[in-house]
Backbone as JSON Lines, residues from 0, in Angstrom:
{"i":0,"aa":"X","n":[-16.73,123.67,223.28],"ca":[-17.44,123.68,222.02],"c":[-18.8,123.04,222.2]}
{"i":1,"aa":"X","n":[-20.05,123.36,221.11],"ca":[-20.84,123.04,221.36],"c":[-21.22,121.84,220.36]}
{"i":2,"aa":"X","n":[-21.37,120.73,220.8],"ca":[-21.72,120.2,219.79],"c":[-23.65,118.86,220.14]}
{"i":3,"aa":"X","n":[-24.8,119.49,220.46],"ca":[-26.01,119.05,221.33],"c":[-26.53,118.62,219.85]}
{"i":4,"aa":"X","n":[-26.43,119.13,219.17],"ca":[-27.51,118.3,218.14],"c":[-26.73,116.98,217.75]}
{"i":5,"aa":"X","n":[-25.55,116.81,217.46],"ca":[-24.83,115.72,217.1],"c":[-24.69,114.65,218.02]}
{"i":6,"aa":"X","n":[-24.6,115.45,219.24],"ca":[-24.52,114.26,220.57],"c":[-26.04,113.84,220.89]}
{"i":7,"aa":"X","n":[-27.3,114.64,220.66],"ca":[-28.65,113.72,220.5],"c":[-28.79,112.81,219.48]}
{"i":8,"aa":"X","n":[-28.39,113.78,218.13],"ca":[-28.28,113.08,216.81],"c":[-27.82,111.56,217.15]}
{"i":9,"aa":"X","n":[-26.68,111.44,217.31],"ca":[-26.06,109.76,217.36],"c":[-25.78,109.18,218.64]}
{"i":10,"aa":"X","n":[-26.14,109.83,219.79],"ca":[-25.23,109.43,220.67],"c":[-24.15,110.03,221.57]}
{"i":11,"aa":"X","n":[-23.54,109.51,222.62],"ca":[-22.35,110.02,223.14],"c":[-21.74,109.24,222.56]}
{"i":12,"aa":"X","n":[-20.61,109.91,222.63],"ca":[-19.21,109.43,222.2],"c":[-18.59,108.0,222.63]}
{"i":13,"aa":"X","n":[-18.21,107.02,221.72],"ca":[-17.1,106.21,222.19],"c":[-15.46,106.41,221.46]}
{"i":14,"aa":"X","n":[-14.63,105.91,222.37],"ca":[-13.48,106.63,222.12],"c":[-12.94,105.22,221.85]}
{"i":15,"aa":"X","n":[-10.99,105.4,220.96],"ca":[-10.58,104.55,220.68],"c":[-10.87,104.18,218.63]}
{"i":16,"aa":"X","n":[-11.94,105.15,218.13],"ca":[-11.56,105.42,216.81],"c":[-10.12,105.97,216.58]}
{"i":17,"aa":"X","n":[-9.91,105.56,215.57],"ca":[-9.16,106.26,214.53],"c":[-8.74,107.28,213.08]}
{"i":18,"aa":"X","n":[-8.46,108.16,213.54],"ca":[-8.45,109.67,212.41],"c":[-7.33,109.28,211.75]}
{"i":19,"aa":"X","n":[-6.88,109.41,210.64],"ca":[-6.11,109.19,209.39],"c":[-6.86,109.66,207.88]}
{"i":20,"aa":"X","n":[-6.17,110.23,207.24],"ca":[-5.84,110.41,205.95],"c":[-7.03,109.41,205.06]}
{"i":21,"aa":"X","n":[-8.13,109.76,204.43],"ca":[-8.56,108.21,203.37],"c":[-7.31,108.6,202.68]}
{"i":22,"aa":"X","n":[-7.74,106.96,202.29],"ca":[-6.77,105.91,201.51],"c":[-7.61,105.28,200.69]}
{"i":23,"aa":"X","n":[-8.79,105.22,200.75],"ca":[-9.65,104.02,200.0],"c":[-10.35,104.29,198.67]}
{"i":24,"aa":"X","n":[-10.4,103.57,198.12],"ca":[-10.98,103.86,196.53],"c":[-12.59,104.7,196.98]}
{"i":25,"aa":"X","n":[-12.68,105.76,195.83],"ca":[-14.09,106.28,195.62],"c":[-14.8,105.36,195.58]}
{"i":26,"aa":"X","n":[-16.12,105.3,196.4],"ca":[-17.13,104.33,196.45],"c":[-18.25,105.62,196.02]}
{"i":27,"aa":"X","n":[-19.37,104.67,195.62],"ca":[-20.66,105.56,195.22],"c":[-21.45,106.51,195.98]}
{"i":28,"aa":"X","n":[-21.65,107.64,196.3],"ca":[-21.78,108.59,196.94],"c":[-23.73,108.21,197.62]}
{"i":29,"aa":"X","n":[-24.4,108.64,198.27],"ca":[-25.78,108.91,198.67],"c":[-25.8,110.53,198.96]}
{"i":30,"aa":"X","n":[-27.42,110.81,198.41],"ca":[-27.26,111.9,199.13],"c":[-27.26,112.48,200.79]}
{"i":31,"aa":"X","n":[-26.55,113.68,200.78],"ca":[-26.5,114.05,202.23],"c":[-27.49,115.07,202.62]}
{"i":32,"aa":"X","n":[-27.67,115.0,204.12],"ca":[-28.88,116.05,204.2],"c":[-27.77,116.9,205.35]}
{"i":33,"aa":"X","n":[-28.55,118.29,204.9],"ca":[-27.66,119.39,205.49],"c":[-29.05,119.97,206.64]}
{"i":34,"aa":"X","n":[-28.84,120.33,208.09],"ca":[-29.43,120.74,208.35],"c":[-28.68,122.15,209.33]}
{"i":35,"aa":"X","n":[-29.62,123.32,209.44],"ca":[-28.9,124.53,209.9],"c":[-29.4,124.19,211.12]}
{"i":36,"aa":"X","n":[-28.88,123.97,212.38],"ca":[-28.88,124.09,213.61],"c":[-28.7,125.36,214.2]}
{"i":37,"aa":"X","n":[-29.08,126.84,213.94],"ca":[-29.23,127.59,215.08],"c":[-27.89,128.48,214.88]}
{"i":38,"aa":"X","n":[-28.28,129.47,216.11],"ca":[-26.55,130.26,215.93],"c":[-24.96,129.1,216.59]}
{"i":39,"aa":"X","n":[-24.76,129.83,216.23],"ca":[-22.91,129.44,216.39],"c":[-22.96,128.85,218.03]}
{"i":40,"aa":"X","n":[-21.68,128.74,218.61],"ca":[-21.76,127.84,219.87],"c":[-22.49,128.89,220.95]}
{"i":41,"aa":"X","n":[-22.32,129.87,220.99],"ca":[-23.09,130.8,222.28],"c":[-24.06,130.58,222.68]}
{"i":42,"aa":"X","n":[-25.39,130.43,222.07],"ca":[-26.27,130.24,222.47],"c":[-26.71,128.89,222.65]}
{"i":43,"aa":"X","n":[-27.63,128.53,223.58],"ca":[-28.01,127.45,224.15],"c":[-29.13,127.59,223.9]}
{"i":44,"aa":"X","n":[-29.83,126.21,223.64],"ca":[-30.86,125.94,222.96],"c":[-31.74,124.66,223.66]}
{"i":45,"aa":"X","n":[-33.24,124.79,223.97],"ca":[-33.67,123.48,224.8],"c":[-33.72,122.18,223.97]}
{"i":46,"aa":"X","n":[-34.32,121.16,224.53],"ca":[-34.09,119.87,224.13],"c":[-35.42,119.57,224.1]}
{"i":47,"aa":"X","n":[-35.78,118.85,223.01],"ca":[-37.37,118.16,223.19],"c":[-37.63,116.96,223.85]}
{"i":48,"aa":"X","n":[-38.5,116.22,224.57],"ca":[-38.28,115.51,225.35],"c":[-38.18,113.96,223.72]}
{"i":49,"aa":"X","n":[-37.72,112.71,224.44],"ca":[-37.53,111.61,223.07],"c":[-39.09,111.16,223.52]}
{"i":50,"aa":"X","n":[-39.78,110.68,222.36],"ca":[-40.63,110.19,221.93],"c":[-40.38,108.31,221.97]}
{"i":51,"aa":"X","n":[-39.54,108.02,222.02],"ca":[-39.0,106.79,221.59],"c":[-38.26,105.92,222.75]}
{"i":52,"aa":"X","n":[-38.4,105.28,223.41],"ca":[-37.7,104.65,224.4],"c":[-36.84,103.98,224.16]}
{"i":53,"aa":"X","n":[-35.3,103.76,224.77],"ca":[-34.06,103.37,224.35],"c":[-34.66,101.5,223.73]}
{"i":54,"aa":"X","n":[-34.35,101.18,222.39],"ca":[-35.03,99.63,222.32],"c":[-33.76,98.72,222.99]}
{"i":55,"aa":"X","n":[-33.78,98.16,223.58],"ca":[-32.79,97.31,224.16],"c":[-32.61,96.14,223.3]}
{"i":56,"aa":"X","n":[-33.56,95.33,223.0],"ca":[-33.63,94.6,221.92],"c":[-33.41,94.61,220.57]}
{"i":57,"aa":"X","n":[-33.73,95.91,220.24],"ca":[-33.2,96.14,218.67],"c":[-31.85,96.43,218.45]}
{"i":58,"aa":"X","n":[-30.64,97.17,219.82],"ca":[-29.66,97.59,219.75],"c":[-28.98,96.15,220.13]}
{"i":59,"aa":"X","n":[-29.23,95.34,220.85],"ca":[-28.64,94.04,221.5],"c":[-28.58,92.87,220.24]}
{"i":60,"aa":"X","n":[-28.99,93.24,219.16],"ca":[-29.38,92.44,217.97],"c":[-28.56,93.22,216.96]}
{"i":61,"aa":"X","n":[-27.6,94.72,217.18],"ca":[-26.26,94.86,216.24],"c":[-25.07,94.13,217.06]}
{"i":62,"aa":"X","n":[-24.24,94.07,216.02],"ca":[-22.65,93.96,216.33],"c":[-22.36,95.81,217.08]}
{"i":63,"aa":"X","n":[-21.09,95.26,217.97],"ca":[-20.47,96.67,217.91],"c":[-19.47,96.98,217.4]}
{"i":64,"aa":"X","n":[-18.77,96.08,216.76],"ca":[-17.27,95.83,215.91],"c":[-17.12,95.64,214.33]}
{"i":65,"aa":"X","n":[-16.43,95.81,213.78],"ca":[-16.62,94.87,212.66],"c":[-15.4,95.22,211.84]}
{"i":66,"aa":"X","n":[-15.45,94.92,210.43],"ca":[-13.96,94.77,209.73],"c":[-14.74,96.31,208.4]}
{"i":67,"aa":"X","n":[-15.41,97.36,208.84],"ca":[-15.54,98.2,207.59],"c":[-15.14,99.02,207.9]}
{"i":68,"aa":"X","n":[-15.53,100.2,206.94],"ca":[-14.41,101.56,207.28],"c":[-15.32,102.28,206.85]}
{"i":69,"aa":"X","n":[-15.3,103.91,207.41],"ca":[-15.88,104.84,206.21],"c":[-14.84,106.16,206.7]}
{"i":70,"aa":"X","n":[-14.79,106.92,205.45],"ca":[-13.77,107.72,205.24],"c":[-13.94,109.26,204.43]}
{"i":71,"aa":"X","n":[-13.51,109.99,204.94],"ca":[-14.29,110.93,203.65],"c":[-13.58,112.56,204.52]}
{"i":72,"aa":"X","n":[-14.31,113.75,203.87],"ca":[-14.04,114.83,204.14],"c":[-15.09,115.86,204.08]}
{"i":73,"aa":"X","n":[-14.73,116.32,205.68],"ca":[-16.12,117.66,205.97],"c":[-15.7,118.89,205.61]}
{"i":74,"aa":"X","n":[-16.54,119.43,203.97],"ca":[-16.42,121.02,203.73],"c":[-17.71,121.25,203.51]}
{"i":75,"aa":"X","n":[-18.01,122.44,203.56],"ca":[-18.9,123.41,203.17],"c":[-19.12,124.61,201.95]}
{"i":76,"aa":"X","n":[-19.51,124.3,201.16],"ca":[-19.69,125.57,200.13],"c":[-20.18,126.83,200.68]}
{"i":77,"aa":"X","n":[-19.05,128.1,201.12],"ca":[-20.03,129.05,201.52],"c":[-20.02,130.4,201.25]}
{"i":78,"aa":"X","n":[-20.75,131.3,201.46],"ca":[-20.05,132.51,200.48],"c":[-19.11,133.57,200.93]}
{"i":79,"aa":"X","n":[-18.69,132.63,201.89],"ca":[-17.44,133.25,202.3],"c":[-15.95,132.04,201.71]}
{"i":80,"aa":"X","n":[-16.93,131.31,200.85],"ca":[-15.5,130.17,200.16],"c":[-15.7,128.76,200.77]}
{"i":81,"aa":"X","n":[-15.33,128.17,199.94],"ca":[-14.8,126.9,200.9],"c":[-13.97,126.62,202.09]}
{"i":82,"aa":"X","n":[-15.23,125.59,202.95],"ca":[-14.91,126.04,204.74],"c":[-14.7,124.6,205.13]}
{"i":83,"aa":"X","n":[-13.15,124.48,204.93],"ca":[-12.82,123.04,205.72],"c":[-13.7,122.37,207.34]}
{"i":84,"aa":"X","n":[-13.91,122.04,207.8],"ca":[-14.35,121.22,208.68],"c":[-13.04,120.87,209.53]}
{"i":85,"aa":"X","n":[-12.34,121.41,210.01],"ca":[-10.94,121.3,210.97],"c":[-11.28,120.91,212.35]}
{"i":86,"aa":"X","n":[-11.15,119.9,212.82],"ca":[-10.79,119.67,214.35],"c":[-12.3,119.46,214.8]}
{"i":87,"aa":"X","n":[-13.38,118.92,213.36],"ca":[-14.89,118.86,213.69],"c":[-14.69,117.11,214.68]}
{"i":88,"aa":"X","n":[-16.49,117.04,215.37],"ca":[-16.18,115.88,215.18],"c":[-16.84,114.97,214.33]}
{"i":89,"aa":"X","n":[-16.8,113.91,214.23],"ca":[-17.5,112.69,213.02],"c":[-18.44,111.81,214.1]}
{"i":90,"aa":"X","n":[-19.53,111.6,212.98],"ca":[-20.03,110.1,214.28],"c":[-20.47,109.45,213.49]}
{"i":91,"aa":"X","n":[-20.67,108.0,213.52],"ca":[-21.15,107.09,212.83],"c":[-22.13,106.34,213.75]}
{"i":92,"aa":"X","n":[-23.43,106.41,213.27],"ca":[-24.21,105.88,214.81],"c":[-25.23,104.62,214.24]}
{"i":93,"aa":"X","n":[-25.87,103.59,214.15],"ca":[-26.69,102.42,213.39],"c":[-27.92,103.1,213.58]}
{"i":94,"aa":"X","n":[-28.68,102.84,212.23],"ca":[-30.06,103.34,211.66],"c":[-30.73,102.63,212.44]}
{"i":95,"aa":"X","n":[-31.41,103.21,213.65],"ca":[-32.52,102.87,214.49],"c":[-33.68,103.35,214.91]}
{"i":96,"aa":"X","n":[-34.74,102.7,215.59],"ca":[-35.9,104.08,215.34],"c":[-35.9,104.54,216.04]}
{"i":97,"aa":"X","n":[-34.57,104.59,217.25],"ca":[-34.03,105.2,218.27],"c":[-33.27,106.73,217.6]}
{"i":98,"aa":"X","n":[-32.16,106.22,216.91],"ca":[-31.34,107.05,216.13],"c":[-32.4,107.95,214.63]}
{"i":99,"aa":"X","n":[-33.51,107.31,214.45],"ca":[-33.95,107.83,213.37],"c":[-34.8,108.93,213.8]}
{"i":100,"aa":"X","n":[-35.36,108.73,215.21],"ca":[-36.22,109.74,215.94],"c":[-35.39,111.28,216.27]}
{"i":101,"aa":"X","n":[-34.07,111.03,216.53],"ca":[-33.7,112.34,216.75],"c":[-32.92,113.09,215.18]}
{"i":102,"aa":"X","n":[-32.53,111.89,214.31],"ca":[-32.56,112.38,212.99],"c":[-33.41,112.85,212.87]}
{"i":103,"aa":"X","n":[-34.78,112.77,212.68],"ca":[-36.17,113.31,212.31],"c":[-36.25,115.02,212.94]}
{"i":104,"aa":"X","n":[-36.28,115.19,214.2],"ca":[-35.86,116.36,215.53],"c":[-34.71,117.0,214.67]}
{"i":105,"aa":"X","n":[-33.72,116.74,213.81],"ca":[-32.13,117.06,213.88],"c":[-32.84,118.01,212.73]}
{"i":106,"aa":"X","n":[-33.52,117.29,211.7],"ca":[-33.75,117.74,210.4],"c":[-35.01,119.02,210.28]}
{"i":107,"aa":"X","n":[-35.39,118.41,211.63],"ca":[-36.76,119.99,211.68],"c":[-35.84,121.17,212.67]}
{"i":108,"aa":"X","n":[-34.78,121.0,213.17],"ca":[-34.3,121.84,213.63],"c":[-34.56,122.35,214.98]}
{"i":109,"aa":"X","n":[-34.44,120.86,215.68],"ca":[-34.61,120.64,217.09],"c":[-33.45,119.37,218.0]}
{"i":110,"aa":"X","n":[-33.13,119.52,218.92],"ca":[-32.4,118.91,219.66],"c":[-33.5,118.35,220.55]}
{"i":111,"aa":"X","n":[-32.9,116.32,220.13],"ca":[-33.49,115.98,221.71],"c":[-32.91,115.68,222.69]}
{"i":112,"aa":"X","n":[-33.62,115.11,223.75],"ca":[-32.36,115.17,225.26],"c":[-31.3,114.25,224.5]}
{"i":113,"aa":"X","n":[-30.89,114.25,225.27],"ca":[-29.55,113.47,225.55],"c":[-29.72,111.48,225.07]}
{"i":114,"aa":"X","n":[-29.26,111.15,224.05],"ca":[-28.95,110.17,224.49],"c":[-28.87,108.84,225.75]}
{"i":115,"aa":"X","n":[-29.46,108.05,225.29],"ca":[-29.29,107.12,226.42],"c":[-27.49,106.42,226.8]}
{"i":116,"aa":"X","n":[-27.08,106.13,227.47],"ca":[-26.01,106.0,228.09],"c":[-25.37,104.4,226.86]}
{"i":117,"aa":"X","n":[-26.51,103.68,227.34],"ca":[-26.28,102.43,226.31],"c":[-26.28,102.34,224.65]}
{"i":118,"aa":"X","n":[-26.26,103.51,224.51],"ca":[-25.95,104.0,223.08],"c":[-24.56,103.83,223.08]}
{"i":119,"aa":"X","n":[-23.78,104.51,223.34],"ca":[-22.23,104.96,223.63],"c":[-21.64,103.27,222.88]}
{"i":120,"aa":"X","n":[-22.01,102.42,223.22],"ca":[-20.89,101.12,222.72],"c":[-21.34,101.03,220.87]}
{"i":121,"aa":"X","n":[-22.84,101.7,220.43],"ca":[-22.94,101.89,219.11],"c":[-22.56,103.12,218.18]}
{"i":122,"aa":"X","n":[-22.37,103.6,218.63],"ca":[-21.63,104.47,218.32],"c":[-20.23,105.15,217.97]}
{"i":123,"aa":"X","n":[-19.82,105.25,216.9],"ca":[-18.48,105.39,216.83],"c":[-17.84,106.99,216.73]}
{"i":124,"aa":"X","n":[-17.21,107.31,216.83],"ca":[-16.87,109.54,216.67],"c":[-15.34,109.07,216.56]}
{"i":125,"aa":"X","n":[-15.13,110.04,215.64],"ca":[-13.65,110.29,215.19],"c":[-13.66,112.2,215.42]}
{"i":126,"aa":"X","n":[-12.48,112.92,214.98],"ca":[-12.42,114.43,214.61],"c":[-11.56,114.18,213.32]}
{"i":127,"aa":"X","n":[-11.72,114.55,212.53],"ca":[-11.05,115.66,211.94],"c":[-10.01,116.22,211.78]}
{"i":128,"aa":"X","n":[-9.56,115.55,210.82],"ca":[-7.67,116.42,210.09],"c":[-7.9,118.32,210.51]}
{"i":129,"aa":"X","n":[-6.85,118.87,209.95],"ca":[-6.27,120.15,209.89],"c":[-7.2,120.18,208.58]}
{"i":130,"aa":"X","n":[-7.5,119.17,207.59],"ca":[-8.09,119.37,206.14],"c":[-9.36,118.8,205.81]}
{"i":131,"aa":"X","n":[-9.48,118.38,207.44],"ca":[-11.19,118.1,207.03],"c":[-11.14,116.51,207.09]}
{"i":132,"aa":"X","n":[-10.68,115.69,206.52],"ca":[-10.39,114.41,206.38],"c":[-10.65,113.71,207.52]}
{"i":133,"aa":"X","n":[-11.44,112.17,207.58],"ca":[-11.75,111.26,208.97],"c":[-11.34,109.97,208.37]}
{"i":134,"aa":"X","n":[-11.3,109.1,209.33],"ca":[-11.11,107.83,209.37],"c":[-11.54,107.43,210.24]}
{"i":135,"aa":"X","n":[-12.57,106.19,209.89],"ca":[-13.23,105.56,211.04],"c":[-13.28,104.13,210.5]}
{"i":136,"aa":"X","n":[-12.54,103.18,211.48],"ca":[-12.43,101.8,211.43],"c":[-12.84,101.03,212.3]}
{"i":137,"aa":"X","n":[-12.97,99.87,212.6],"ca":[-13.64,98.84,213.1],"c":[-15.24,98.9,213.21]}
{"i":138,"aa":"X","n":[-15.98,99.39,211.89],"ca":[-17.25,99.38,212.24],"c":[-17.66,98.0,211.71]}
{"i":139,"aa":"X","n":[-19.34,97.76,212.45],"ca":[-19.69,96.88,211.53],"c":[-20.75,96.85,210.49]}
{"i":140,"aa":"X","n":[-20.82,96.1,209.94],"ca":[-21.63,95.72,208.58],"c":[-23.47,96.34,209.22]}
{"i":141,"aa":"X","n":[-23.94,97.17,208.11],"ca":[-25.24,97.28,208.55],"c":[-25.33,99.05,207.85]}
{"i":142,"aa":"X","n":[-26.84,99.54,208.12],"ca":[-27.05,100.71,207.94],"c":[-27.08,101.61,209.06]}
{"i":143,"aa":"X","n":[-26.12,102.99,208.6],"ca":[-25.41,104.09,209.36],"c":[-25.82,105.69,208.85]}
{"i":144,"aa":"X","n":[-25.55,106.43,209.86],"ca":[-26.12,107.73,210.29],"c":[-24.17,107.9,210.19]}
{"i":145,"aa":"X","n":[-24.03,109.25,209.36],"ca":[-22.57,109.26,209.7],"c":[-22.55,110.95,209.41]}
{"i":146,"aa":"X","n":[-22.59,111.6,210.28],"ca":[-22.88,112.84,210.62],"c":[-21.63,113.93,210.96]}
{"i":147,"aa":"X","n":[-21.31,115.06,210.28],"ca":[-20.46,116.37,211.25],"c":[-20.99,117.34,210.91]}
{"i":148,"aa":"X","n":[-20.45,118.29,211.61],"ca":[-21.48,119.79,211.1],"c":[-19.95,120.8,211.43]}
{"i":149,"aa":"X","n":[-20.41,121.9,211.04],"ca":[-19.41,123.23,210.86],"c":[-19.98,124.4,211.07]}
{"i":150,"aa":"X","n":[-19.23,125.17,211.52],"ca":[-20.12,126.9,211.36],"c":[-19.71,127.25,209.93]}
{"i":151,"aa":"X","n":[-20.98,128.15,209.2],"ca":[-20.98,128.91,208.14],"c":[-20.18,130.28,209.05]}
{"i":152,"aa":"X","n":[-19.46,130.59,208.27],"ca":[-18.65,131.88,208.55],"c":[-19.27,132.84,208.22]}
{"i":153,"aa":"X","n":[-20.54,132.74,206.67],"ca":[-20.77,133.9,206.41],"c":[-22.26,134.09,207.35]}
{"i":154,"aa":"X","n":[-22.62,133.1,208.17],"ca":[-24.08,133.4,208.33],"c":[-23.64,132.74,210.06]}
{"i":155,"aa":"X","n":[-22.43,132.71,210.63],"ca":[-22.28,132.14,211.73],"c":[-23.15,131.23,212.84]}
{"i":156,"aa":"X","n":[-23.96,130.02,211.53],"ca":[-24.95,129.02,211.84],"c":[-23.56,127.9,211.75]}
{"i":157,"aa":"X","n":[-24.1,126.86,212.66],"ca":[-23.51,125.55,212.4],"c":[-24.53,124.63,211.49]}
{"i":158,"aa":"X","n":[-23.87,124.29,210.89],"ca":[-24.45,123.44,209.68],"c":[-24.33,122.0,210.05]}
{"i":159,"aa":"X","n":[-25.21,120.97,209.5],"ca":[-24.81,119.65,210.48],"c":[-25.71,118.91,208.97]}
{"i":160,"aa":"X","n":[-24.34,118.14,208.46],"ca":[-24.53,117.34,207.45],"c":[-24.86,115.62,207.77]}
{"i":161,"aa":"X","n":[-25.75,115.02,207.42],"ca":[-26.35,113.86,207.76],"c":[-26.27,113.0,205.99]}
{"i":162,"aa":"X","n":[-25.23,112.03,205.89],"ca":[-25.64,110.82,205.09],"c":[-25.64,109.24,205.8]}
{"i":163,"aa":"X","n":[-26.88,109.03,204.72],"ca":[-26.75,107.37,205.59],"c":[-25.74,106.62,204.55]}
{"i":164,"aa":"X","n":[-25.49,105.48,205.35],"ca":[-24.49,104.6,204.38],"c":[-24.53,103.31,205.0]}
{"i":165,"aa":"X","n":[-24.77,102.28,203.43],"ca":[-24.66,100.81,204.23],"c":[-23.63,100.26,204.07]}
{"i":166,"aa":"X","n":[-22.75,99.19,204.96],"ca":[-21.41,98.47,204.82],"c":[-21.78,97.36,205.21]}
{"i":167,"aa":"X","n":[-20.84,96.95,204.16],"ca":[-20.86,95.1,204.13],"c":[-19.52,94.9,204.74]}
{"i":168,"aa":"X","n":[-19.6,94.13,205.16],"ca":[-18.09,92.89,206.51],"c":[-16.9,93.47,205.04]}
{"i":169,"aa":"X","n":[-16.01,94.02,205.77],"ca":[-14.69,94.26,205.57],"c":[-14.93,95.52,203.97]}
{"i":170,"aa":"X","n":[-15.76,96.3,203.68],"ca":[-15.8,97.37,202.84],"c":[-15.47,99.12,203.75]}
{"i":171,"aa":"X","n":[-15.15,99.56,202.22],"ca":[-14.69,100.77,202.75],"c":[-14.91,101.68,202.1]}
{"i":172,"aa":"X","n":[-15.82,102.97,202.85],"ca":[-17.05,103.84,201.81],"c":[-16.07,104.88,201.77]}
{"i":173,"aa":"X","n":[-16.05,105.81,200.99],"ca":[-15.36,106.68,201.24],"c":[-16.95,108.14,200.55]}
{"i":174,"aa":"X","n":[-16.93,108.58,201.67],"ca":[-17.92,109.84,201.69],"c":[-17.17,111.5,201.33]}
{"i":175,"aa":"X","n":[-18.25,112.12,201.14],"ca":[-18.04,113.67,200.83],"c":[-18.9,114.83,201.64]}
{"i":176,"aa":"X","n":[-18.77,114.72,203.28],"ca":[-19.92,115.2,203.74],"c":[-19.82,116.7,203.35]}
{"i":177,"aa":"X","n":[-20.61,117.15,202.57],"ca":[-20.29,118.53,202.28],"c":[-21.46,119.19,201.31]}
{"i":178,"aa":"X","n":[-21.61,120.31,201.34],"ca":[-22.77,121.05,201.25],"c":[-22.09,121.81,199.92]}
């Protein structure tokens, strides 16, 4: 599967999240930004070079742990119906001008390289119920990039939904990434 804008978007993957069912009370929604990334997984697409050099200092100055949660479910309104988000993946990555630079790239509808390696411990990725549904725990307190995307069935684009969200020590957001 292809997933290059999400893995510039936030990061590579760290593993050891947890997928489950929300459970947590409705919290107040932000808006989400939807961006169309291109055709479906076949085609391959270049990378722009980053503008931004990995900050070592600004990332060495988050936590990588913490006691919050965010929770929620990836659909799509499309006119082929409502399009669960099954077996997508989730990422939750900290608002940086590292992470905000390829947000910026994500939203004009460009991929940048790859991630720096020392990203990976800020970064959190879950997948995706059979119904769309994530669970992501042990984050910490601060402002977040919490991103999945889907193919439109009727227009066989992957769609890649972006809300930010802030958490305070031991809260639990519960989101609606969905278009």
């Amino acid at each position: 599967m292809r997933y290059p804008i999400l893995i510039a978007l936030l990061g590579l993957t760290l593993s050891g999240c947890q997928m489950l069912p929300p459970a947590g009370l409705p919290q107040r929604e932000e808006p989400a930004e939807v961006i169309d990334i291109g055709e479906s997984q076949g085609q391959t697409r270049g990378r722009v070079p980053r503008q931004v050099a990995f900050p070592a200092e600004e990332y060495a100055a988050l936590e990588k742990n913490g006691s919050a949660a965010v929770s929620g479910r990836l659909t799509l309104d499309s006119a082929a119906g409502t399009v669960v988000g099954a077996g997508e993946t989730i990422s939750v990555a900290p608002i940086t001008t590292y992470s905000a630079e390829a947000a910026e790239q994500a939203l004009a509808g460009r991929a940048v390289e790859r991630a720096d390696p020392r990203a990976r411990a800020y970064t959190h990725t879950t997948r995706t119920d059979a119904n769309g549904h994530f669970l992501l725990r042990g984050l910490p307190a601060g402002e977040f990039y919490v991103s999945g995307s889907l193919v439109d069935p009727a227009s066989g684009k992957r769609r890649v939904v972006i809300h930010q969200v802030s958490l305070a020590p031991g809260q639990h957001r519960e989101l609606q990434l969905s278009r």
